[in-house]
C-alpha positions in Angstrom: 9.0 -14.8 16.3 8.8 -11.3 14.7 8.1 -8.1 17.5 4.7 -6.5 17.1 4.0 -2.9 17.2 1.3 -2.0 19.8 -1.3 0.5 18.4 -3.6 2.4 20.4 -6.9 4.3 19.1 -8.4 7.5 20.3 -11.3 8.3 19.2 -15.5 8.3 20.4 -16.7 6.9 16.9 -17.5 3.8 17.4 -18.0 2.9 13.6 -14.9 4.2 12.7 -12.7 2.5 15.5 -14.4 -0.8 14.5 -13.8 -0.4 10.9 -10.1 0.6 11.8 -9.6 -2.5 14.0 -10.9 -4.2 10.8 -8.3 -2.8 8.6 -5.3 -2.8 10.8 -5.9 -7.1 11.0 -4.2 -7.3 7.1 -1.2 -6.4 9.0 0.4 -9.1 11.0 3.0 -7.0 13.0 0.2 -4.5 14.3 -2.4 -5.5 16.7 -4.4 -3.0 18.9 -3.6 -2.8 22.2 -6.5 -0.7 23.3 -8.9 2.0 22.3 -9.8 5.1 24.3 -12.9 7.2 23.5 -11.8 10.5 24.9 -8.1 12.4 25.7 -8.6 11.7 29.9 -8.6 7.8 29.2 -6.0 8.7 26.1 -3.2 9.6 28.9 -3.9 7.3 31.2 -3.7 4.4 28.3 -0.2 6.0 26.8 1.6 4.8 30.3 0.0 2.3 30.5 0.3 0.5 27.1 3.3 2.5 25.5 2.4 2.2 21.7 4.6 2.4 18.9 1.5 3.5 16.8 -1.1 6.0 17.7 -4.1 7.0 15.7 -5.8 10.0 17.2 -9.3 11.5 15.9 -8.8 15.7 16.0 -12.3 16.4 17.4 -13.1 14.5 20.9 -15.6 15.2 23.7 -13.0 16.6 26.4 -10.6 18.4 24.0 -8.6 19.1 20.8 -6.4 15.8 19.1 -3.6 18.1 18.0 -3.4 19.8 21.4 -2.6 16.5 22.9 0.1 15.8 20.5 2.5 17.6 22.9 1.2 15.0 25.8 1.5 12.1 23.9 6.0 13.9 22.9 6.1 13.7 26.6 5.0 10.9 27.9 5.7 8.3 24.7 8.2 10.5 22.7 9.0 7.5 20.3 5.4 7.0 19.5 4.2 7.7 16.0 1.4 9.5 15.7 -1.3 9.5 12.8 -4.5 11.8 12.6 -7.9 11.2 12.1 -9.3 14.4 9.8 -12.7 15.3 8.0 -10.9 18.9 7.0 -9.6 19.4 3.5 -5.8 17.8 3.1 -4.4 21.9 2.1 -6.5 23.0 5.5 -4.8 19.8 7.5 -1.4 20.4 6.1 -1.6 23.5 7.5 -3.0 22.6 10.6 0.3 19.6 11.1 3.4 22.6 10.4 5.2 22.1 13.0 3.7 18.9 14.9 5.3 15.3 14.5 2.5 13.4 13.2 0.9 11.7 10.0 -2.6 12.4 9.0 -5.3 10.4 7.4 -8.7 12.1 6.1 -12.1 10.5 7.5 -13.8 8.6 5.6 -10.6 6.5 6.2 -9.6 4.6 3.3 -7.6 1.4 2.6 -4.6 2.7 0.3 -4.2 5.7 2.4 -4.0 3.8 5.3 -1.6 1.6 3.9 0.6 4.6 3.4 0.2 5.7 6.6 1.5 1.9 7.4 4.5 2.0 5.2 5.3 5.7 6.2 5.4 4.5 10.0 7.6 1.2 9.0 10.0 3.1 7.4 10.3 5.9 10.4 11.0 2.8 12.8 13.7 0.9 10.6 16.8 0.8 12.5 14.7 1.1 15.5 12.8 -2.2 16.2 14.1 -5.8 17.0 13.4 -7.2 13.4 14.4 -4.8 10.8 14.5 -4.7 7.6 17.6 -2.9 5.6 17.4 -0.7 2.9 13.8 0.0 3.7 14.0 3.5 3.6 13.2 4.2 0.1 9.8 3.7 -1.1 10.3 3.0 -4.7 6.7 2.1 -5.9 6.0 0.2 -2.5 2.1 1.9 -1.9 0.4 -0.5 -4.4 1.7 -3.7 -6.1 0.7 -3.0 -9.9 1.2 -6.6 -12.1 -0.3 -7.6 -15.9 -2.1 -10.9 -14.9 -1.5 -13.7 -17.9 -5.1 -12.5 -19.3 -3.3 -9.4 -19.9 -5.4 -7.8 -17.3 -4.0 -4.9 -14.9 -4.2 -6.2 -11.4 -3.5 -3.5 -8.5 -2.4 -5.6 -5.2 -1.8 -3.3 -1.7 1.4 -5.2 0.2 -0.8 -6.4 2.9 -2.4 -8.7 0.7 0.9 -10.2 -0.4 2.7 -13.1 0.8 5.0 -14.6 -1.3 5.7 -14.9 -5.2 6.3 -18.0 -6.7 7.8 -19.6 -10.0 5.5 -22.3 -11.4 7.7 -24.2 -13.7 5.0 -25.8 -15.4 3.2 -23.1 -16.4 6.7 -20.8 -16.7 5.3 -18.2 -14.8 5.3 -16.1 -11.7 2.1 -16.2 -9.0 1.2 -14.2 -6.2 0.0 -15.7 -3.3 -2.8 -12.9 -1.8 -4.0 -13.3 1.4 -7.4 -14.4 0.8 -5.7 -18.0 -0.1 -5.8 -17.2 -4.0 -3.3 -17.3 -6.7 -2.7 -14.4 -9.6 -0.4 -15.3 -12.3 1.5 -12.8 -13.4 2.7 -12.2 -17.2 4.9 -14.3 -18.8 8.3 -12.6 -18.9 7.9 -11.1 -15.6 10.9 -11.7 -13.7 11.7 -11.9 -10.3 14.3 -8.1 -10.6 10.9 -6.7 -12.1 9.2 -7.9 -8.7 11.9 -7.2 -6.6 12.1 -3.4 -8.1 8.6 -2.8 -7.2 8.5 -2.8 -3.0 12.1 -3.3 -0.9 9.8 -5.7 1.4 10.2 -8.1 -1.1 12.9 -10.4 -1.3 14.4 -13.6 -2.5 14.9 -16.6 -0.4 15.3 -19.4 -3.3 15.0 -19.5 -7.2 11.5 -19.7 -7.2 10.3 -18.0 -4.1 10.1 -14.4 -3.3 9.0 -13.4 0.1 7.2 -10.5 1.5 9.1 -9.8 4.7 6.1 -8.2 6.3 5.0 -11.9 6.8 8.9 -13.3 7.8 8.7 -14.8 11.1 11.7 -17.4 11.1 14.1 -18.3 8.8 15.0 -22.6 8.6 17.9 -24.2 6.7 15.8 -25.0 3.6 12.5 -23.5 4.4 10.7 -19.9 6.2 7.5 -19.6 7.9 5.7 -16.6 7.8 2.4 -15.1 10.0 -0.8 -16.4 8.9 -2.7 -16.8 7.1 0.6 -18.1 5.3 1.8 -20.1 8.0 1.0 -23.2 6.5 2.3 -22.6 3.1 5.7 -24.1 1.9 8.3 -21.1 1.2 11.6 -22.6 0.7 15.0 -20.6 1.0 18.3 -21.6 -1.2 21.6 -21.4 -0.2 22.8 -19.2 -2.4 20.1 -16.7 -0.8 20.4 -17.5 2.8 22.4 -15.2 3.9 21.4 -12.2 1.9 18.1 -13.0 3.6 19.4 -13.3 7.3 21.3 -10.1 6.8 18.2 -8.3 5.0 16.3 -9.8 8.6 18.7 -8.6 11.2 18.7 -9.6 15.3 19.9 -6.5 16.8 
């Protein structure tokens, strides 16, 4: 079963931690460990739960967010820090020279998020139990963008992504999205053209392409990935198999 990265949330808006929790479910290796409405219960929580992920607002009743950047280097130096903003990105940028974190800007939205997400996966490859190689490029990973079969543009984040599959009856490739729906992609898509777009994905038979996000254990002819795909037949050729356990690597 895949390792999951333990977040933990400072900040006194309530509405805003909710919506966050809300947000942060799409992903099935991050969970919230535990939420802290002010910098006192912030320490105390960083020894106590050790996350791999912090998201900390800048403005909170008992002090200053990127004051406490140098506690959290102390006491959790291989925590990743992202920032909760309502300043300007120039004013924020400015504000970060020098400190090791990620920002997001309040309101927080989804694709930013998400590359806040991707940003923090690739600073921990090579660092965490599961990993996945030759993650540390990008390439045009933010947003899946696809041409539907109705030759209509369809923008997909990864996190809605499970797998890809080849329907040989209808000749074409589908996405299965995480709401339990199927897109159809163009015909003449082909599987390099999905596997150029996000180094997450990756091929496990002639006609399925996996997100690894998802991958929680690989079988002789089959994979099962985290819900809400778990139930969902992925199978994995030979001639892919060991790409695939290499690409998924037990340190």
């Amino acid at each position: 079963m895949g390792i999951k990265s333990k977040v933990l949330i400072i900040d006194d808006d309530v509405k805003t931690v909710e919506k966050l929790k809300e947000m942060l479910s799409d992903y099935p290796d991050l969970y919230v460990a535990a939420h802290a409405p002010s910098l006192a219960e912030g320490e105390r929580l960083l020894s106590e739960v050790e996350p791999d992920l912090l998201f900390l607002d800048i403005e909170l009743p008992d002090g200053n967010g990127l004051e406490f950047i140098d506690t959290v280097m102390r006491v959790c130096s291989n925590t990743y820090i992202v920032v909760f903003t309502g300043y300007y990105k120039d004013y924020s940028e400015r504000a970060f020279s020098g400190k090791e974190a990620d920002y997001l800007l309040k309101p927080i939205n989804v694709y930013e998020l998400d590359k806040s997400v991707q940003r923090y996966r690739r600073a921990i490859t090579g660092k965490r139990t599961h990993v996945l190689k030759g993650s540390s490029e990008p390439g045009l990973g933010d947003v899946f963008t696809a041409t539907t079969v109705t030759n209509e543009m369809r923008i997909m984040r990864p996190a809605e992504i499970g797998y890809f599959r080849y329907s040989t009856r209808r000749k074409v490739w589908e996405v299965a999205l995480s709401d339990h729906s199927f897109v159809q992609l163009k015909k003449g898509t082909s599987a390099a053209d999905i596997l150029a777009y996000n180094p997450q994905f990756v091929q496990t038979h002639q006609s399925y392409i996996v997100n690894m996000r998802y991958l929680t254990l690989i079988g002789v002819t089959q994979c099962t990935l985290y819900p809400p795909f778990n139930d969902d037949e992925v199978l994995v050729g030979r001639r892919f198999s060991r790409e695939l356990k290499t690409r998924f690597t037990l340190i």
